[in-house]
C-alpha positions in Angstrom: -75.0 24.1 130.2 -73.8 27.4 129.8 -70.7 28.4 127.9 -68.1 31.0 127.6 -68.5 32.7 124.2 -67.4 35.9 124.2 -64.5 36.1 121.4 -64.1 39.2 119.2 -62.4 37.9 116.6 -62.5 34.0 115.4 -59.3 34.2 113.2 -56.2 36.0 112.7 -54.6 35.7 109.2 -50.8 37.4 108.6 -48.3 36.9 105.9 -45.3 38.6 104.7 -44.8 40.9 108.0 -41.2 41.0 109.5 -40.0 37.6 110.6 -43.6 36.0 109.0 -42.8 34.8 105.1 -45.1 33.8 102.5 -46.4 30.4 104.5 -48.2 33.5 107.0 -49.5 32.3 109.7 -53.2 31.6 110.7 -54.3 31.5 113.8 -57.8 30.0 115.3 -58.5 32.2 118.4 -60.3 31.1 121.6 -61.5 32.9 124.4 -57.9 32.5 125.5 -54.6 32.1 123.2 -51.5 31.6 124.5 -48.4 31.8 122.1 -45.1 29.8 123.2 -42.0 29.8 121.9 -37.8 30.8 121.3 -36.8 34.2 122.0 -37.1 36.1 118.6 -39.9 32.7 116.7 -42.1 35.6 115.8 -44.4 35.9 118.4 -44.5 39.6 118.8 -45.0 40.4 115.3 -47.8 38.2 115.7 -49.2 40.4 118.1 -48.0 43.8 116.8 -49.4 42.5 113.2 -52.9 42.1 114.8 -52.6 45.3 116.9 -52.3 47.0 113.5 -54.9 45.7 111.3 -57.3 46.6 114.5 -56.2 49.8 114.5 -56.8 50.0 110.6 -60.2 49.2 110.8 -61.0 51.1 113.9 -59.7 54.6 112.5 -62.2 54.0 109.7 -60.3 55.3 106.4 -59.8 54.3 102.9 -57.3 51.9 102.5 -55.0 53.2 105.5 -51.5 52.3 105.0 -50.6 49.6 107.6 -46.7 51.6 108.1 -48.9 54.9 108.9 -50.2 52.9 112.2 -48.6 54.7 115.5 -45.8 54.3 116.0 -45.1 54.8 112.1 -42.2 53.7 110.2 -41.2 52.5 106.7 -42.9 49.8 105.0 -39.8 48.2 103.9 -39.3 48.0 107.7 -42.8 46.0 108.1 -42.4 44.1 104.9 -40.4 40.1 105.2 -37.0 40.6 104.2 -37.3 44.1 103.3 -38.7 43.0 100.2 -41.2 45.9 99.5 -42.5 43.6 96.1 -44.0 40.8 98.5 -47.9 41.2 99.2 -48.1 41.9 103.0 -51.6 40.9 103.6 -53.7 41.2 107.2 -56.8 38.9 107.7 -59.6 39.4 110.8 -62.6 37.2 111.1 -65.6 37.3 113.6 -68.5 35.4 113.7 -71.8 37.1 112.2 -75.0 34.9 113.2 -73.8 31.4 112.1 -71.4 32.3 109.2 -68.0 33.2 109.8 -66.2 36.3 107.4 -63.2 38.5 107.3 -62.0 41.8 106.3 -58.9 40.9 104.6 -56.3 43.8 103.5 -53.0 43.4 101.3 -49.5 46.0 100.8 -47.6 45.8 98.2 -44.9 47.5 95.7 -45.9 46.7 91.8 -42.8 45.5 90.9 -42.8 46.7 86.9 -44.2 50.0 87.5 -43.1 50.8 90.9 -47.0 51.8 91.5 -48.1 51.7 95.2 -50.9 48.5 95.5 -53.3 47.9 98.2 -56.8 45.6 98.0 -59.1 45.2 100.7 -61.5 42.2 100.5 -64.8 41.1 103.0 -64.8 37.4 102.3 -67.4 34.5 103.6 -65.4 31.3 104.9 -66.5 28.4 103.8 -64.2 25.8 105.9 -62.6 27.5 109.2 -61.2 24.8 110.0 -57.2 26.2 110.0 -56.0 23.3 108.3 -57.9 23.4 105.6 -59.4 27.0 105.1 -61.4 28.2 102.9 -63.1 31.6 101.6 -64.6 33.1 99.3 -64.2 36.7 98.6 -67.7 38.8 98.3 -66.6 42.0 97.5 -63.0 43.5 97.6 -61.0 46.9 96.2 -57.3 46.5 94.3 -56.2 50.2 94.4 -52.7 50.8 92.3 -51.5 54.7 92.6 -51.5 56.3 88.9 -49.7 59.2 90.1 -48.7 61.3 93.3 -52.1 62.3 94.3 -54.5 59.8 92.1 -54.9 56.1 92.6 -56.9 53.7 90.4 -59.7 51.4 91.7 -60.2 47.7 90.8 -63.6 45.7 91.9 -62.9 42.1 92.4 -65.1 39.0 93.7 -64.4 35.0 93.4 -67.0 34.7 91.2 -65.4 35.2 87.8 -68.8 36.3 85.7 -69.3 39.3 88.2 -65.8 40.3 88.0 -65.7 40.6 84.8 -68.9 42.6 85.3 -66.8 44.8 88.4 -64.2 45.2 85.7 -66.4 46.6 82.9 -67.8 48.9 85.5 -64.4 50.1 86.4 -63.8 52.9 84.5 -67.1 54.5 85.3 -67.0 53.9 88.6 -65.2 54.8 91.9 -65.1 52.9 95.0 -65.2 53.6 99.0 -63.4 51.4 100.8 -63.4 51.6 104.9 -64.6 55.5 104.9 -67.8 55.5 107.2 -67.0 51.7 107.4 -68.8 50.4 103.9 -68.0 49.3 100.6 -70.2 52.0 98.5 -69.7 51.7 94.7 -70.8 55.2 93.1 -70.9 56.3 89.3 -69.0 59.0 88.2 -71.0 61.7 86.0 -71.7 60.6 82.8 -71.7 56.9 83.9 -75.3 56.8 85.6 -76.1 53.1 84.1 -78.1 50.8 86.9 -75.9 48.9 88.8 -77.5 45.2 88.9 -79.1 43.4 92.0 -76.2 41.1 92.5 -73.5 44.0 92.6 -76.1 45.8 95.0 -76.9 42.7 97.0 -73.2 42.2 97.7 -72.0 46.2 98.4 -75.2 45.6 101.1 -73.9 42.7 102.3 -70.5 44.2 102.5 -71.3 46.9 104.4 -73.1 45.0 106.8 -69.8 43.1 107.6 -67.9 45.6 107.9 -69.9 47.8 110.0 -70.4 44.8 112.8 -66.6 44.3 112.5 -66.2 47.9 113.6 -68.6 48.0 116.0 -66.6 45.1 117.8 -63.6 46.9 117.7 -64.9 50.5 118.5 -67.5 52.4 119.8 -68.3 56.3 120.9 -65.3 57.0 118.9 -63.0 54.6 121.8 -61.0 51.8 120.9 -62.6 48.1 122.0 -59.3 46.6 122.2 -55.8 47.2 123.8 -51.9 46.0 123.4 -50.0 45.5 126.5 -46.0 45.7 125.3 -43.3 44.6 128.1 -42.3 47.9 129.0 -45.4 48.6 130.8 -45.2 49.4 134.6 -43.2 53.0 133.5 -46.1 55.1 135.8 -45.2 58.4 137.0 -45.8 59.3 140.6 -48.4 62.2 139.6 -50.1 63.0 135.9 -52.1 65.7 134.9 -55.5 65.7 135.1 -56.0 66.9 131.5 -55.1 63.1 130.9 -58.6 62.6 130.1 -59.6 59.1 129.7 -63.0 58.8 129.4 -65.3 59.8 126.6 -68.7 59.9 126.3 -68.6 57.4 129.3 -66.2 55.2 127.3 -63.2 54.6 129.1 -60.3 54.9 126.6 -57.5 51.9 126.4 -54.4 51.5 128.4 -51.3 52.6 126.9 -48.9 49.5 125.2 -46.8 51.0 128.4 -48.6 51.6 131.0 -48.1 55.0 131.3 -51.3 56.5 131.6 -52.8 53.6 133.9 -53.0 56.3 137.1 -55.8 58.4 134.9 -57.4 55.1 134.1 -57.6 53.6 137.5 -58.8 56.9 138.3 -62.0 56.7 136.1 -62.7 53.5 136.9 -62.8 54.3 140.6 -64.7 57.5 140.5 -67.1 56.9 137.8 -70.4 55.4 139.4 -71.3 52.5 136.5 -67.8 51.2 137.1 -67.9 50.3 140.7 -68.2 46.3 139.2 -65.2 46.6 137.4 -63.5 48.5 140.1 -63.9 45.9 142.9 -62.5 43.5 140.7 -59.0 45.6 140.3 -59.2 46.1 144.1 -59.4 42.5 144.7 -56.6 41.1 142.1 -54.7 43.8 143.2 -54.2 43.1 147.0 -53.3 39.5 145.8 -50.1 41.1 143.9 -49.4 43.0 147.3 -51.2 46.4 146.8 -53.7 46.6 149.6 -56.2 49.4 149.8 -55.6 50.9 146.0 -56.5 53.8 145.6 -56.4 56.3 142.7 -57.5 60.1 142.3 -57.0 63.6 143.5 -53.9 64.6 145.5 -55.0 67.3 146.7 -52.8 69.7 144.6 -55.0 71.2 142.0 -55.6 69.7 138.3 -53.0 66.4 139.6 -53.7 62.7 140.1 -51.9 60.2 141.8 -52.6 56.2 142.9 -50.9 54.9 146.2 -51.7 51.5 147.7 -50.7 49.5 151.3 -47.9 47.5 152.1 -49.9 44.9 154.5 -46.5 44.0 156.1 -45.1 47.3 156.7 -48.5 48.3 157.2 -47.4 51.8 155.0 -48.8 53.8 152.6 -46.7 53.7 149.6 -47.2 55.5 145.5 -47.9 53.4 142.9 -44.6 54.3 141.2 -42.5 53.1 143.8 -44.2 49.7 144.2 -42.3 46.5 142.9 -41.8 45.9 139.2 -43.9 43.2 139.0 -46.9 44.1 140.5 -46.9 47.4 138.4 -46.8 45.5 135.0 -49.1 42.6 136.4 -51.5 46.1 137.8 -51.5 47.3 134.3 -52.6 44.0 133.2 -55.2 43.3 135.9 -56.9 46.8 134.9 -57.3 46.2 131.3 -58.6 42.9 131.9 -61.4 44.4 133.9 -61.9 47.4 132.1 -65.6 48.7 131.0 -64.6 49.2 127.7 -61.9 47.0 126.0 -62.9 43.5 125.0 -60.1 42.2 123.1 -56.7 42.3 125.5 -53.6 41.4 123.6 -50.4 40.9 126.4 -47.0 40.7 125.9 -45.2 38.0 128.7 -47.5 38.6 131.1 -45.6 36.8 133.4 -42.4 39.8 133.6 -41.2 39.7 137.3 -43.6 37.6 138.5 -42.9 35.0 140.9 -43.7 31.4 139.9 -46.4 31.6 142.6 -48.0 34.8 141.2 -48.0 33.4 137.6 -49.7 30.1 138.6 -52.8 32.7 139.7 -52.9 34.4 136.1 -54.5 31.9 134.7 -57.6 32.6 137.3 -57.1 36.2 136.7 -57.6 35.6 132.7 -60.6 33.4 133.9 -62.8 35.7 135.7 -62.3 38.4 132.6 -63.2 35.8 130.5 -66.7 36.1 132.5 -66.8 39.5 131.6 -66.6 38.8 127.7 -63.0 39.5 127.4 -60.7 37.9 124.9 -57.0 37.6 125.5 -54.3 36.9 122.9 -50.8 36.4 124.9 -46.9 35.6 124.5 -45.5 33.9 127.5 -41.9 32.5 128.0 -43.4 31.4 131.2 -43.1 27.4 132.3 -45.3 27.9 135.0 -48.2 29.3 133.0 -48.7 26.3 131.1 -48.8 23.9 133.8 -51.6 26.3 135.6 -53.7 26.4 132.5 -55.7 23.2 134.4 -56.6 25.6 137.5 -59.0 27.7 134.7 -60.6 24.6 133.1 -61.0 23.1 137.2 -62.8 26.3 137.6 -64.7 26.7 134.6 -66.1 22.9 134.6 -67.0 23.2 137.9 -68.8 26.1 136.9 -70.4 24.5 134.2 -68.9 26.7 131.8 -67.0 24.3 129.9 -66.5 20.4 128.5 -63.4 20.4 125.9 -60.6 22.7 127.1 -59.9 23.2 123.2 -62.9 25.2 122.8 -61.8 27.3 125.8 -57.9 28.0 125.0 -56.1 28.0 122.2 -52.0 27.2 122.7 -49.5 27.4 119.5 -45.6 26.6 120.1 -44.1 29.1 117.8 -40.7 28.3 115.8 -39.2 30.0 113.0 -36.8 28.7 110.2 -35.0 30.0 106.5 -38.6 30.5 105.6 -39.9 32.4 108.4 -41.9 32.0 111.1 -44.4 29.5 111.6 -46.9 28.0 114.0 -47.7 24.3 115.4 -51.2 24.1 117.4 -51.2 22.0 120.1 -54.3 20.1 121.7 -55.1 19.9 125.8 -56.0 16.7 127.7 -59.5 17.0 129.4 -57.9 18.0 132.4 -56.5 21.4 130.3 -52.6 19.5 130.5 -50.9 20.3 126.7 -50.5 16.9 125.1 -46.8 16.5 124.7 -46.1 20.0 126.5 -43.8 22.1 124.8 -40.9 21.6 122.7 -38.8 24.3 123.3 -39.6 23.7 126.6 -38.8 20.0 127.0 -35.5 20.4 125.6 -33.8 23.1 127.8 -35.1 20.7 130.5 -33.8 18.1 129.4 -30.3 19.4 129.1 -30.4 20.6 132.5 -31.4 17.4 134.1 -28.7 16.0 132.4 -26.4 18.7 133.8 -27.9 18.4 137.0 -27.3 14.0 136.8 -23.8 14.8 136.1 -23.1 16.3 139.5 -25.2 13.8 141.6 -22.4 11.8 143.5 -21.4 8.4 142.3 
C-alpha cells in the first residue's frame, strides 16, 4: 500500500509565548492538523509562534532574535505575561532517515545581571511519543550579551563529561550558530589545541541537521513555507509588474494577506513547468464560483490584473470585486497548489464560506496533500470536522491510508490561569472525532435546550 508521507516538520514545541505559559505546548504534526477551540484558547499564537521559528531558521543568522521577525515588536510583547525573565523557547523537529531531531532555540532576560540570553540546541529524540517525550541535546550555544556590542558563548551537550569538556574550551573558543546553517566551533589565536573526535563528530553531526532542516524550509534563497492570516482576500484590482514573484524559477510565498496573490497567480499561469499546479487552481477555483480564471497582462504597460466568470451572469468580472469568500478561500486554494511552498499554515479557513463550501475543504486539503504539502490550521468551523471523513473515504479508497490518526492530527485547544494548553483527540476508523468537540458540544447543547423551550406543549 502506498502512503501519504509528505510532512515537513514532525513536531512543534512552544513555551512561554503570549497566551502559552510554562506547561508550552507540544504538538505531533500530521500531514494534516487541525486546531479547535474558544475564541482567544491560543490558537493563533500557536501558529504565529511556528511561523516565526520558520522564519528564524530560514533567514540563516546567528542566533536571530525571535521579536526581530517581520512584523517586529518588543519582546516583552512576545514573552507570557510580559515577564521578559521567562525562557521563551521554540522547538522544530523533522524526521532525518529513521531518527527524529530538532533545532530547539530559547529568549530570555538574565534576571541578576539584566544580560540578554539566547541558546540554540540540535537535539536527537529519543521517545516522540508527545506524552512522554524525550531528547537528548547533541550540541547547543547559550549566548549571554557582556556588553552593547559583545556577547559571550557557552557550548553545552546532555552528556555531562563533554560539557565540561565544551566548557573548558570556552574561553578559547568562539562559536557559529545558524550563519551558513552549521554549528562550526573555531579557536581563537593563541588557542590552536586539537579539538577531539567526539566534539568534531557532533559539530558534523550538527551541521548535517541543520542544513536538511533548512533545506526543507528554503531553497534558491525562497521560503518553503507560507502563513495565511484572516485578513487575506485584500487584492487590488491591478499591481505592478515589478511585483516580482519568482526567483530563480522559485515562486516566492503568498503574503499572510493575500495581497500579492494577482503576481502569484500570474506566475503560476504563465510559467511553462507550472501548468500542473495551474490546472489544479483553475479547477478548485470554478468550484468557489470563479469560472475561466485568469491572471496576467492588462494590456496597460508594466500592470497585472486577474478577472474570472460569473457562470450565472455569464460576465466577466476582476478578481477584486468577487465575493469575500471565494477571494480568501482563492488565496488559500493557490498556496495549497503552489510549486514551491510545502508547509501551508491557515488561519480559519473556513471565513465566509458557506457550510457547503467548507464540507469541500477537506478534499481541497486532500489533493495538496498528494502533492507533498503539509497544512497546519485553526478552524471555528463545525462543519469542517464532520467532513474530515470525506478525506479519509477518499484516501482509503485510494489506498493511501488505514488509521486516520496517522493522516490528521486534531487538538481542542483551551486555556486557563496557567495559559494555554492542548488536548489531542483520536478519530474513529471512519475519520469521525471520538467524543467530538467540547467547546463544540456545549454551545449545542444550550441551544437545543433553547430551541426545546419553544417547541409547543
Amino acid at each position: 500500500m502506498n502512503s501519504i508521507t509528505g510532512r515537513v516538520l514532525t513536531h512543534f514545541l512552544v513555551k512561554n509565548f503570549k497566551s502559552i505559559g510554562e506547561d508550552g505546548v507540544l504538538l505531533e504534526l500530521k500531514p494534516v492538523t487541525l486546531l479547535f477551540g474558544p475564541q482567544g484558547s491560543g490558537k493563533s499564537a500557536i501558529l504565529e509562534a511556528l511561523w516565526r521559528v520558520c522564519e528564524i531558521i530560514s533567514k540563516q543568522e546567528e542566533i536571530s532574535h525571535i521579536s526581530y521577525i517581520e512584523p517586529t515588536c518588543s519582546y516583552e510583547d512576545l514573552v507570557h505575561k510580559h515577564e521578559i525573565h521567562r525562557k521563551l523557547e521554540l522547538g522544530i523537529y523533522t524526521q532525518i532517515n529513521q531518527n527524529i531531531y530538532g533545532w530547539k532555540i530559547s529568549y530570555w532576560v538574565d534576571r541578576e545581571t539584566g544580560n540578554d540570553m539566547a541558546e540554540q540546541y540540535v537535539t536527537l529524540v529519543e521517545e516522540e511519543d508527545p506524552e512522554k517525550f524525550k531528547e537528548k541535546i547533541i550540541l547547543g550555544i547559550r549566548r549571554k550579551r557582556v556588553n552593547e556590542v559583545g556577547f559571550r558563548d557557552v557550548i553545552v551537550t546532555s552528556d555531562k563529561g563533554i560539557r565540561k569538556e565544551f566548557d573548558e574550551l570556552t574561553s578559547g573558543y568562539s562559536v557559529t550558530g545558524l550563519k551558513d546553517h552549521v554549528f562550526k566551533i573555531s579557536a581563537l589565536p593563541g588557542h590552536e589545541r586539537q579539538l577531539t573526535a567526539d566534539i568534531l563528530q557532533r559539530e558534523e553531526e550538527s551541521q548535517k541537521i541543520i542544513r536538511t532542516i533548512y533545506t526543507k524550509l528554503k531553497g534558491n534563497h525562497v521560503e518553503k513555507f507560507a502563513l495565511l492570516s484572516p485578513l487575506r482576500g485584500d487584492i487590488p484590482s491591478e499591481t505592478d509588474v515589478s511585483m516580482r514573484m519568482r526567483y530563480d524559477n522559485e515562486l516566492k510565498p503568498l503574503d499572510p494577506r493575500g495581497r500579492n496573490l494577482i503576481p502569484f497567480l500570474s506566475c503560476i499561469r504563465e510559467y511553462p513547468g507550472y501548468s500542473k499546479y495551474w490546472s489544479y487552481i483553475v479547477r478548485w477555483s470554478e468550484f468557489l464560483g470563479l469560472a475561466d480564471l485568469r491572471a496576467g497582462y492588462t494590456g496597460i504597460a508594466n500592470k497585472l490584473t486577474s478577472e474570472f466568470k460569473d457562470s450565472k451572469m455569464d460576465t466577466v468580472i476582476k478578481l477584486s470585486h468577487g465575493s469575500y469568500g471565494a477571494r480568501q478561500a482563492l488565496s488559500i486554494c493557490a498556496q495549497l497548489f503552489s510549486p514551491t511552498q510545502n508547509l501551508i499554515m491557515i488561519e480559519e479557513p473556513e471565513i465566509s464560506l458557506h457550510p457547503e463550501t467548507v464540507a469541500e475543504l477537506p478534499l481541497m486539503f486532500y489533493e495538496a496533500l498528494k502533492l507533498g504539502k503539509q497544512i497546519i490550521a485553526t478552524t471555528h468551523s463545525p462543519i469542517l470536522p464532520l467532513a474530515i471523513p470525506r478525506l479519509v473515504t477518499k484516501a482509503k479508497e485510494e489506498g493511501l491510508c488505514t488509521d486516520p490518526n496517522e493522516l490528521i492530527a486534531v487538538y481542542e485547544v483551551y486555556k486557563d490561569r496557567r495559559g494555554t494548553s492542548v488536548k489531542k483527540l483520536r478519530l474513529n476508523e471512519r475519520g469521525y472525532i471520538i467524543g467530538y468537540i467540547e467547546s463544540f458540544l456545549r454551545v449545542e447543547r444550550q441551544l437545543l435546550e433553547e430551541w426545546e423551550k419553544g417547541l409547543p406543549e
